[in-house]
Backbone as numpy.savetxt, mean C-alpha at the origin, in Angstrom:
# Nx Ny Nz CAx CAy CAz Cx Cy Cz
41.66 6.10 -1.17 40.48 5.34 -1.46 39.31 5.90 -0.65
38.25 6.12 -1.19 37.08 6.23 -0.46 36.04 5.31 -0.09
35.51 5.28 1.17 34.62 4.45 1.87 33.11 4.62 1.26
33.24 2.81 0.85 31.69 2.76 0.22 30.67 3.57 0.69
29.79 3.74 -0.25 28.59 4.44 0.48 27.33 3.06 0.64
26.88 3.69 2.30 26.12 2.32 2.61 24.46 2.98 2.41
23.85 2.57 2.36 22.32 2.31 2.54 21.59 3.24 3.45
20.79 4.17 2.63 20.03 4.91 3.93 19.35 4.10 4.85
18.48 4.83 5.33 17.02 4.13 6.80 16.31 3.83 5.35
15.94 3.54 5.95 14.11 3.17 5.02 13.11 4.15 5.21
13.47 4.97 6.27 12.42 6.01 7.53 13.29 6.76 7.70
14.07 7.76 6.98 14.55 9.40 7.86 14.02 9.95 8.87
12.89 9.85 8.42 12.38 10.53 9.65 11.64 9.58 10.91
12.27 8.53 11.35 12.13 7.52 12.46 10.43 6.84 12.56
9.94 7.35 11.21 8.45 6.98 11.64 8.59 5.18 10.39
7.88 4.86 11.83 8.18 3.40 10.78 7.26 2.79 9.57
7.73 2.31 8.74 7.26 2.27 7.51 6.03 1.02 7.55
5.07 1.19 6.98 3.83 0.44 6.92 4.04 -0.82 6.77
3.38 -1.81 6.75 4.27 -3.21 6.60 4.20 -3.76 5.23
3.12 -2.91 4.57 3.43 -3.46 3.26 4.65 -3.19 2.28
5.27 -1.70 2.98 6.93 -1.23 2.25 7.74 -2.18 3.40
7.72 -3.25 3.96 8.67 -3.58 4.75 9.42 -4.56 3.87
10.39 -5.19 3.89 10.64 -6.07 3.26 10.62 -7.01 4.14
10.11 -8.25 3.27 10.30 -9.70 3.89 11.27 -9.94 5.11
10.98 -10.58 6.19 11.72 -11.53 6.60 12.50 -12.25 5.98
14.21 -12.31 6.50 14.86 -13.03 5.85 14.96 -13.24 4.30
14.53 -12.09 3.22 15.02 -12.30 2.04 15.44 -10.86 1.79
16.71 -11.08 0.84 17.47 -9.95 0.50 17.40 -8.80 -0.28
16.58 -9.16 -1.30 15.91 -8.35 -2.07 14.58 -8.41 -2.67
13.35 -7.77 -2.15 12.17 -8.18 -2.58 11.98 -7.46 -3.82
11.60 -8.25 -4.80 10.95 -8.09 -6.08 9.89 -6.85 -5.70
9.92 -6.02 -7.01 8.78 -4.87 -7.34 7.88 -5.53 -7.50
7.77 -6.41 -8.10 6.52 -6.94 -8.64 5.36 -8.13 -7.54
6.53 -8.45 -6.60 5.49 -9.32 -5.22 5.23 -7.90 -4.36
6.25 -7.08 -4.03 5.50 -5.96 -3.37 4.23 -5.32 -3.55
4.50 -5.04 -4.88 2.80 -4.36 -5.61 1.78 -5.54 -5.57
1.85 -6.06 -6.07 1.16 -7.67 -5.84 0.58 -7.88 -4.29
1.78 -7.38 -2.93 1.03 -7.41 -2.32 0.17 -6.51 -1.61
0.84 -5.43 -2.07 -0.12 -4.17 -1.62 -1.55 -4.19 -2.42
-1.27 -4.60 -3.61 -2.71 -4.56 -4.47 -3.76 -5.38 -3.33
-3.16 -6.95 -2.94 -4.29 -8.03 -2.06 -4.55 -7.44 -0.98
-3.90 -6.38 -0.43 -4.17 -5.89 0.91 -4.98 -4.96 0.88
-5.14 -4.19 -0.41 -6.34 -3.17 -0.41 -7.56 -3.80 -0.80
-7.45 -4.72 -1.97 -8.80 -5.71 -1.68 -9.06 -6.39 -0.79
-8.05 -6.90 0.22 -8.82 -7.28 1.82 -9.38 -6.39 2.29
-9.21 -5.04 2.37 -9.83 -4.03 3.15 -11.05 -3.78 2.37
-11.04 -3.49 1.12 -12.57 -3.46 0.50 -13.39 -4.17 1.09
-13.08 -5.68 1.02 -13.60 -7.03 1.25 -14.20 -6.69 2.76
-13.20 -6.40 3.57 -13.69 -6.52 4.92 -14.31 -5.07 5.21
-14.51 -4.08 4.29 -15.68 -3.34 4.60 -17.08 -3.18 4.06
-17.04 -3.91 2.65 -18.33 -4.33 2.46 -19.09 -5.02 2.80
-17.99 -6.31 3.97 -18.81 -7.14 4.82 -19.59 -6.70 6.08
-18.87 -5.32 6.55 -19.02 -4.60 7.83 -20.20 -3.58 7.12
-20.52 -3.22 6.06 -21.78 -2.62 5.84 -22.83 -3.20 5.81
-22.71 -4.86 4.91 -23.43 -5.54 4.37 -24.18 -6.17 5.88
-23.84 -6.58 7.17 -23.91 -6.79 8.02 -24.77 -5.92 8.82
-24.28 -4.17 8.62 -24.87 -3.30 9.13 -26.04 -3.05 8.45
-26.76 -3.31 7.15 -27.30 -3.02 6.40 -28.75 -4.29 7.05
-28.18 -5.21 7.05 -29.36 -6.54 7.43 -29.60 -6.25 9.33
-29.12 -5.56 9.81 -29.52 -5.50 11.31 -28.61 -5.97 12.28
-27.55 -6.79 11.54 -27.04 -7.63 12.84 -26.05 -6.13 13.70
-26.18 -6.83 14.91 -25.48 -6.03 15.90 -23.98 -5.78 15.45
-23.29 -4.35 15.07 -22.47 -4.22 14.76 -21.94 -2.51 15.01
-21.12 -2.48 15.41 -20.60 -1.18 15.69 -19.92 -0.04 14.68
-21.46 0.97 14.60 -21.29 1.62 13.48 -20.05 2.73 13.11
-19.06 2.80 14.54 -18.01 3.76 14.46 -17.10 3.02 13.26
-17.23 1.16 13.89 -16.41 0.24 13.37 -16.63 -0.05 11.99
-17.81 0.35 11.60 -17.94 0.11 9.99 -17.71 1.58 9.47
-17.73 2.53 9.41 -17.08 3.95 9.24 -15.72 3.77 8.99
-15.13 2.97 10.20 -13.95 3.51 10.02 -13.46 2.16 8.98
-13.79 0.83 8.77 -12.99 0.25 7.79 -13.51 0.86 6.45
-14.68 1.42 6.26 -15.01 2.20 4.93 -13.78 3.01 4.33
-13.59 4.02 5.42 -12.55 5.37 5.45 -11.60 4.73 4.76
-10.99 3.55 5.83 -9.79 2.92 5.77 -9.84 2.35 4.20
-10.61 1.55 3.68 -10.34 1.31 2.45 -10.32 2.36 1.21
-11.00 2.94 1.60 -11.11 4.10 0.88 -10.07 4.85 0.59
-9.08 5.64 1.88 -7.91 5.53 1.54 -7.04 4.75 1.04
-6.65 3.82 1.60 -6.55 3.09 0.97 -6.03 2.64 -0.81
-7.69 2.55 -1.39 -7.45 2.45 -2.71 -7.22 4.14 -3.32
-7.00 5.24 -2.72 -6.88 6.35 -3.21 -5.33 6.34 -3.37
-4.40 5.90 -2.49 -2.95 5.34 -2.54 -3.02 4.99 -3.24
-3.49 3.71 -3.60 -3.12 2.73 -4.76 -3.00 3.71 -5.91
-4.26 3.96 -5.65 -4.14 4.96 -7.46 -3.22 6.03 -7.62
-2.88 7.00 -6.44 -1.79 8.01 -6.86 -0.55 6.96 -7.16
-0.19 5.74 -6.52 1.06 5.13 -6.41 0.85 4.50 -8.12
-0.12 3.91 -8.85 0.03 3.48 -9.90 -0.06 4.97 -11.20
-0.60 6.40 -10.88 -0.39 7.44 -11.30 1.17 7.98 -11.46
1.98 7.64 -10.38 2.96 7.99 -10.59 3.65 7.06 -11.38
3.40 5.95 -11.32 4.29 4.31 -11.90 3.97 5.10 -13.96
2.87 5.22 -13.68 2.64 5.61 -15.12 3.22 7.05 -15.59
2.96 7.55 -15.23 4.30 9.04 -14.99 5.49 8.96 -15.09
5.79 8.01 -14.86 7.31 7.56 -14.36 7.46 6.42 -15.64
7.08 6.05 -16.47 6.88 4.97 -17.68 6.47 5.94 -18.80
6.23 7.07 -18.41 6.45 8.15 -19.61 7.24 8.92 -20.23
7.81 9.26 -18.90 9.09 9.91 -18.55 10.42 9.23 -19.46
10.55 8.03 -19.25 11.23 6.78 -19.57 11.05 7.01 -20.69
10.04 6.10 -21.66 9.60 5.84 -22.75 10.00 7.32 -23.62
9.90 8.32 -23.31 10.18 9.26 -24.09 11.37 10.50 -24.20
12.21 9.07 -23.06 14.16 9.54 -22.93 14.63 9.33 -24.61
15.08 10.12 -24.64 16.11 9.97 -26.28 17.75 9.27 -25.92
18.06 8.55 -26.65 19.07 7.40 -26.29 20.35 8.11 -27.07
């Protein structure tokens, strides 16, 4: 008899995974669809909280311009993820769709 095969890392390479690939606390299997769901709300928080950090910088109030740079960047990347990650989802739904059965 051979010994099940168990479950890689999540991280081969020991670097730890962002918290939006983490899975939940205490549940066993997180749904595709709350994951993306929540990665989608987390890149519109970051939009959100850098158009507030311009919009702010823009009217005068005292605000630290390294600090609005960098949540810009940050969203920016950001939604550039999103889009290669939904580029591939669609890549990957083509691929599929045009398997012969």
């Amino acid at each position: 008899m051979t010994a099940p095969i168990q479950p890689g890392s999540p991280s081969p390479s020991g670097i730890p995974l962002p918290k939006v690939l983490q899975p939940p606390k205490g549940a066993s299997s997180p749904q595709f669809g709350q994951m993306l769901l929540k990665g989608l709300n987390e890149v519109q928080q970051m939009q959100t909280e850098a158009d507030q950090a311009v919009q702010k910088l823009l009217v005068g109030e005292d605000v630290n311009t390294a600090e609005v740079l960098t949540a810009v960047q940050k969203a920016n990347l950001a939604f550039q993820l999103m889009m290669q990650i939904r580029n591939k989802m669609v890549d990957a739904f083509q691929e599929i769709k045009d398997l012969r059965i």
